[in-house]
C-alpha positions in Angstrom: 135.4 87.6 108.6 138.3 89.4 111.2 138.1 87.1 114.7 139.4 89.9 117.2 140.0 89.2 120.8 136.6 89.5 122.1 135.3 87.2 119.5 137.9 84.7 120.2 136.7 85.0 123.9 132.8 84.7 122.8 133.0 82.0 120.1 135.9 80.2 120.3 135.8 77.5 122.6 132.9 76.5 120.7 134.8 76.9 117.4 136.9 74.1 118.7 134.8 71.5 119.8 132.6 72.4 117.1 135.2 72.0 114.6 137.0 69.0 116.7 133.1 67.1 116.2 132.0 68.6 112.7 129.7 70.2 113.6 130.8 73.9 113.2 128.8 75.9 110.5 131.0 77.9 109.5 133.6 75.2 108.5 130.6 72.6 107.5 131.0 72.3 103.8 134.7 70.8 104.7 135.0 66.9 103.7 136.5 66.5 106.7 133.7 67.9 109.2 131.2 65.4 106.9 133.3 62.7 107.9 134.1 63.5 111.0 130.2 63.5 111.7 129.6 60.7 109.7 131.7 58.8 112.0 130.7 59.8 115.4 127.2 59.5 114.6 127.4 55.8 113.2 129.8 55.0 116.2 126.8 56.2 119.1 123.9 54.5 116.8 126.0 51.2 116.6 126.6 51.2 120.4 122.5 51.5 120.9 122.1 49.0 119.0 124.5 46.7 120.4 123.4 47.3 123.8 119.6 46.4 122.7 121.5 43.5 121.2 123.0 42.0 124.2 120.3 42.7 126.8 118.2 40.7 124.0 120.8 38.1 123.7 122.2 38.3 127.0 119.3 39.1 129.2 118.9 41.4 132.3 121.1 39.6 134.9 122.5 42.5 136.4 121.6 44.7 138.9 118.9 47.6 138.8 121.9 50.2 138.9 123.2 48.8 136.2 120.1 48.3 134.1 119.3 52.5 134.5 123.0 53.0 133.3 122.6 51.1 130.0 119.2 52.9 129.3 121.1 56.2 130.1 123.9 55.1 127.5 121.6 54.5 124.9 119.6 57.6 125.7 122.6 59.9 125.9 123.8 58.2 122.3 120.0 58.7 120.9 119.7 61.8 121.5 123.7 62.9 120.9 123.2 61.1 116.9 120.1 63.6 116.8 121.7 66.6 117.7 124.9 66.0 115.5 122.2 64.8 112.5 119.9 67.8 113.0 122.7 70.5 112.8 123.6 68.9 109.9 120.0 69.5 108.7 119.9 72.8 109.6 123.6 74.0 109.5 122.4 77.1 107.3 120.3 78.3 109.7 123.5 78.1 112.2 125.8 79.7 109.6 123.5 82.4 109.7 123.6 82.9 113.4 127.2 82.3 113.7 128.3 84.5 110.8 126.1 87.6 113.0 127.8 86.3 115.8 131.1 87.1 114.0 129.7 90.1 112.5 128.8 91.9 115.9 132.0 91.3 117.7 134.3 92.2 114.8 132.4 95.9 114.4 133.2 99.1 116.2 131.0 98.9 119.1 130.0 101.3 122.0 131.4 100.5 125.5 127.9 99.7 126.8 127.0 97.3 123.9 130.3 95.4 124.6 129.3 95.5 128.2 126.5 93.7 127.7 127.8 91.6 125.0 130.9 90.4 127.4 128.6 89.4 130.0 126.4 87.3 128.2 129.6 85.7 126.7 130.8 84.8 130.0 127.7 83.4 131.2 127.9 80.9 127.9 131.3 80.4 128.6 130.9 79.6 132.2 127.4 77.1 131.2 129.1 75.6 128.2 132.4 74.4 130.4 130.2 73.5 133.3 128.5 71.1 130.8 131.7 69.9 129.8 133.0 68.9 132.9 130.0 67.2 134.3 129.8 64.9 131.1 133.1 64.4 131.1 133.8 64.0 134.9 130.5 61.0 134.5 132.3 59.3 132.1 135.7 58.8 134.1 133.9 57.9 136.9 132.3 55.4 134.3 135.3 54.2 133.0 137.3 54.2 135.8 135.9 51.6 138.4 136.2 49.2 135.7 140.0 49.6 135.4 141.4 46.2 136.7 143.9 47.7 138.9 141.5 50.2 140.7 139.2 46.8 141.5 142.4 45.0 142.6 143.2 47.8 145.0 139.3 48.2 146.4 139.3 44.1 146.7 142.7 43.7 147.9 141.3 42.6 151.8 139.4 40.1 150.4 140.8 36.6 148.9 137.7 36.4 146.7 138.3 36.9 142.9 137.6 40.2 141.1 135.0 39.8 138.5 135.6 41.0 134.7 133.9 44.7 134.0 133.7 46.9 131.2 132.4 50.1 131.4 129.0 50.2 129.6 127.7 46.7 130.8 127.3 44.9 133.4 129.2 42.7 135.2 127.3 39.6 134.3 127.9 40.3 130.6 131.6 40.4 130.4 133.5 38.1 128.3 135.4 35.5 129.8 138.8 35.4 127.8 141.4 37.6 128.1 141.4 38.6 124.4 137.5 39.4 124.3 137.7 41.2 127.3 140.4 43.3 126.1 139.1 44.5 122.6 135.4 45.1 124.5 137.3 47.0 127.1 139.4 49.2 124.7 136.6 49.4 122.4 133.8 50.9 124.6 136.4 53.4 126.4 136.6 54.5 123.1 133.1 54.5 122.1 132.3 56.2 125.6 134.4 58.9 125.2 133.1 59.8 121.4 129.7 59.9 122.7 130.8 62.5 125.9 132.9 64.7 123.4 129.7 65.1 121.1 127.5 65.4 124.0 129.5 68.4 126.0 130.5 69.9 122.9 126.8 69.9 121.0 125.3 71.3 124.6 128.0 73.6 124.9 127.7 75.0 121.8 123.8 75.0 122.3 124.0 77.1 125.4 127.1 79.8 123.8 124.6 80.5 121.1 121.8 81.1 122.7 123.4 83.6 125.1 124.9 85.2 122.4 121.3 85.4 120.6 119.8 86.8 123.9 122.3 89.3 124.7 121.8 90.8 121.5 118.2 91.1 122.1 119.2 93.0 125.6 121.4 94.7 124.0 119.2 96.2 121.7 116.5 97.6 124.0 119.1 99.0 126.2 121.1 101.0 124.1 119.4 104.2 123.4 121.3 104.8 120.2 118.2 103.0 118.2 115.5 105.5 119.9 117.1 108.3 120.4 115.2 112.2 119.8 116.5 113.2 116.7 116.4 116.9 115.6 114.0 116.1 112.9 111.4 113.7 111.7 113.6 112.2 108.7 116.4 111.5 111.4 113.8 110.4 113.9 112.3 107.7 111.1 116.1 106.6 109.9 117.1 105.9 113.6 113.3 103.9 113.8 113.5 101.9 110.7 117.2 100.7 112.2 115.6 99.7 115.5 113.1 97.9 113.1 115.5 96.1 111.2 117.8 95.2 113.6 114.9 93.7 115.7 113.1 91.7 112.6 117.1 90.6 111.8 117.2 89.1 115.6 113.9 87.7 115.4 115.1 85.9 112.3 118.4 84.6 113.8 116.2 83.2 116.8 113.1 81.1 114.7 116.1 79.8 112.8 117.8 78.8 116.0 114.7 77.4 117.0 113.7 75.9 113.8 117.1 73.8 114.3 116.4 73.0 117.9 113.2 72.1 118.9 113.6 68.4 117.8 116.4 68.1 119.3 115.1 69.3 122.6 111.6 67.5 122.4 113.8 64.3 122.0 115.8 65.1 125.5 113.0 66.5 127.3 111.4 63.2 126.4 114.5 61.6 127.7 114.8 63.4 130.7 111.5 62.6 132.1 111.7 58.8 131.6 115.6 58.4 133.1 113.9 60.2 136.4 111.2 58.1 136.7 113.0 54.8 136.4 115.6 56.1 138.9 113.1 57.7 140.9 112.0 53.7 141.1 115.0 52.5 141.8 116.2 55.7 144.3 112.8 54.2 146.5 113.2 51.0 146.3 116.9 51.3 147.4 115.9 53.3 150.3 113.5 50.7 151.6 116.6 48.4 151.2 118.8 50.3 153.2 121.4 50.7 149.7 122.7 53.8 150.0 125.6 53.2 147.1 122.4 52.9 144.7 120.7 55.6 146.6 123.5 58.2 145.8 124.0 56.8 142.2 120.7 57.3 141.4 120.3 60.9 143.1 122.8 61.9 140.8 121.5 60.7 137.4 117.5 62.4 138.6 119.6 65.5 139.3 121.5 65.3 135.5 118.5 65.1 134.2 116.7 68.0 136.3 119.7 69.9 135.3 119.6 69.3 131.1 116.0 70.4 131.4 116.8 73.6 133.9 119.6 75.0 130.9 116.9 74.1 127.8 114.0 76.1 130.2 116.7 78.7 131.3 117.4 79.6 127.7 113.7 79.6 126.6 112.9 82.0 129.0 115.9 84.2 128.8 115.2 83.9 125.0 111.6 84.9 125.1 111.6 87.7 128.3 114.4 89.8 126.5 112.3 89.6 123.1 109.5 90.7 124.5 111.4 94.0 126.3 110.9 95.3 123.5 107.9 96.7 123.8 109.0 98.5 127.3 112.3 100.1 125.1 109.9 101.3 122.6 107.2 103.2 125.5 109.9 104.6 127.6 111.8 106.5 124.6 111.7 109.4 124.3 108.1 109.1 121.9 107.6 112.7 122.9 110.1 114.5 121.4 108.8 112.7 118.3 106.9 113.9 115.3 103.2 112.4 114.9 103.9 110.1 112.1 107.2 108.7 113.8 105.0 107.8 117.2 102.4 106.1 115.1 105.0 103.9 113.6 105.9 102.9 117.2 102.7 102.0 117.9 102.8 99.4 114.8 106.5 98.3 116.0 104.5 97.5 119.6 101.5 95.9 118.3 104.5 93.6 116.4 106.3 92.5 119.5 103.2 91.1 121.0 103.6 88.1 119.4 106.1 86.5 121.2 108.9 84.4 120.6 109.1 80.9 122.3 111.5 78.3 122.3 109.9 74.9 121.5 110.1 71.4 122.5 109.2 69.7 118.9 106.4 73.2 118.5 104.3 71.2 121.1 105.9 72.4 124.4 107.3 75.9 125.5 110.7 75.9 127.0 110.2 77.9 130.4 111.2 78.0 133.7 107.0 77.8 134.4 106.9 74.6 132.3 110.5 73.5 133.9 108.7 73.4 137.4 105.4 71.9 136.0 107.6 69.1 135.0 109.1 68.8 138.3 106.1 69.0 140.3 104.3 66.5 137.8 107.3 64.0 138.5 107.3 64.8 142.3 103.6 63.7 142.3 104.1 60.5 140.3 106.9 59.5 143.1 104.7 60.2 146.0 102.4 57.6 144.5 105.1 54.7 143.8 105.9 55.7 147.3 102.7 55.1 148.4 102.8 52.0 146.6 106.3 50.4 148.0 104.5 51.8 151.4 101.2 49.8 150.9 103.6 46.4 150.2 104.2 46.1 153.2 
């Protein structure tokens, strides 16, 4: 397959982190991409799992703050190990969409189609590195205020000692030698940024595709080169059955694309309903308290989350609206011009795209921005009440 310039521009930032993670279909059958997967997936389960192990061990004798952070951890590597393991599942279906992908950019295109195809690429390109740099700008703030120099420097006005941190527990649980509290130190910075690498690069790569996949859809019911008058019925019928093929091909590309996804997102939008709630907890509790450290921490992790379930909603809609254009494409061609047979396969062609595609949370829940804001209002509501509640306490 010949990667020109465009393509390069469309797919390849997602070619490297895909690649760079193991995850990239069209490299999968590699030994190294199985390994590299194998790794990073037993590195986020084992981190869950030794969280859960110390909190059992340990107890909860840190603060609230820090409690939401480890469930966000162990969240954030749940549902990272199930994105990586469900490619893997369904990396056909992704080679598929990729090797379209390829296909569509390498052909000889019309200046309209790579019009359209450009700007859809730029909007993944602009989502996918705005994914990347929130995850990763979370963790180096994560990371950071545990480095022993930058809590020297924020303590240096006081006499009192600085405690021990590491990054992904709390303060209360940090060893008390020297050697332990190196190789915990070193070893969750590493383990932290493992699970922020698969995380951008698995939502990066989620959002890139999709756009792709909808921009192909938009591209097809606005080019008129598919439904275009011909000068006779056997042209007219050739230029139809393209349309039709080209459509059912797209339809394809997108139940495989969902057919690989929807676990994956029914797992986060599960996730990013309960990380809200606890913080919304915490975010009102911390306000009656007058702790506005906690009160801007936990803003940020309820707007996170907001924003995970906005791109999955942003793509189902975009995803499902352009699939279902259609039928518009199809009515205002040029049917007319047509002979009698052609405009009564148009009608079958119409009566085909009202079933209508949607992007699925687990084949349970449609991703829309109308369910997005059901979610939010239905959140909003269940605040108002704990509000009521901290309220009535006193």
């Amino acid at each position: 397959m010949i990667w020109n310039s465009n393509t390069i521009y469309a797919l390849g930032l997602y070619r490297m982190v895909g690649q760079l993670i193991g995850i990239w279909p069209l490299k999968y059958n590699s030994i190294w991409s199985k390994l590299r997967v194998t790794i990073f997936v037993a590195s986020q389960i084992w981190l869950c799992f030794d969280i859960i192990e110390q909190f059992l061990v340990k107890g909860n004798c840190g603060t609230m703050a820090e409690v939401v952070d480890m469930m966000s951890w162990i969240a954030v590597g749940f549902s990272t190990s199930v994105k990586m393991i469900s490619l893997t599942i369904y990396q056909e279906n992704m080679e598929k969409i990729l090797t379209t992908a390829v296909v569509d950019w390498s052909k000889t295109i019309d200046e309209k189609s790579r019009s359209i195809m450009l700007r859809y690429a730029t909007i993944g390109r602009i989502g996918a590195i705005m994914q990347m740099v929130s995850a990763y700008s979370v963790t180096f703030l994560q990371i950071t205020r545990c480095f022993p120099a930058i809590i020297v420097t924020l303590n240096h006005h006081t006499n009192s000692s600085v405690p021990s941190c590491v990054p992904l527990w709390p303060i209360c649980w940090a060893p008390k030698t020297k050697l332990d509290f190196t190789f915990n130190f070193i070893n969750q910075v590493f383990i932290s940024v493992i699970i922020v690498i698969c995380y951008a690069g698995c939502e990066g790569f989620f959002f890139g595709t999709a756009m792709h996949l909808t921009g192909q859809f938009e591209e097809l019911h606005r080019n008129p080169k598919y439904l275009e008058a011909a000068e006779n019925s056997v042209q007219q019928t050739r230029q139809l059955v393209k349309f039709i093929k080209r459509h059912k091909h797209l339809l394809t590309l997108a139940n495989n694309f969902e057919e690989a996804y929807n676990i994956i997102i029914l797992v986060h939008v599960g996730v990013d309903i309960v990380i809200p709630c606890v913080s919304g907890i915490l975010l009102l509790i911390s306000i009656k308290t007058a702790d506005y450290v906690t009160v801007g921490a936990m803003i940020v992790r309820i707007f996170l989350a907001y924003l995970q379930l906005f791109v999955y909603s942003y793509v189902g809609e975009q995803l499902s609206s352009q699939a279902s254009k259609l039928q518009t494409a199809i009515y205002n061609s040029p049917w007319y011009n047509m002979s009698t047979d052609v405009v009564k396969d148009m009608l079958f062609v119409i009566m085909k795209c009202n079933y209508p595609f949607n992007l699925t949370a687990g084949k349970i829940y449609d991703m829309n921005i109308s369910n997005f804001t059901g979610i939010v209002k239905t959140i909003s509501s269940y605040f108002s009440v704990i509000r009521l509640m901290l309220m009535d306490d006193n």
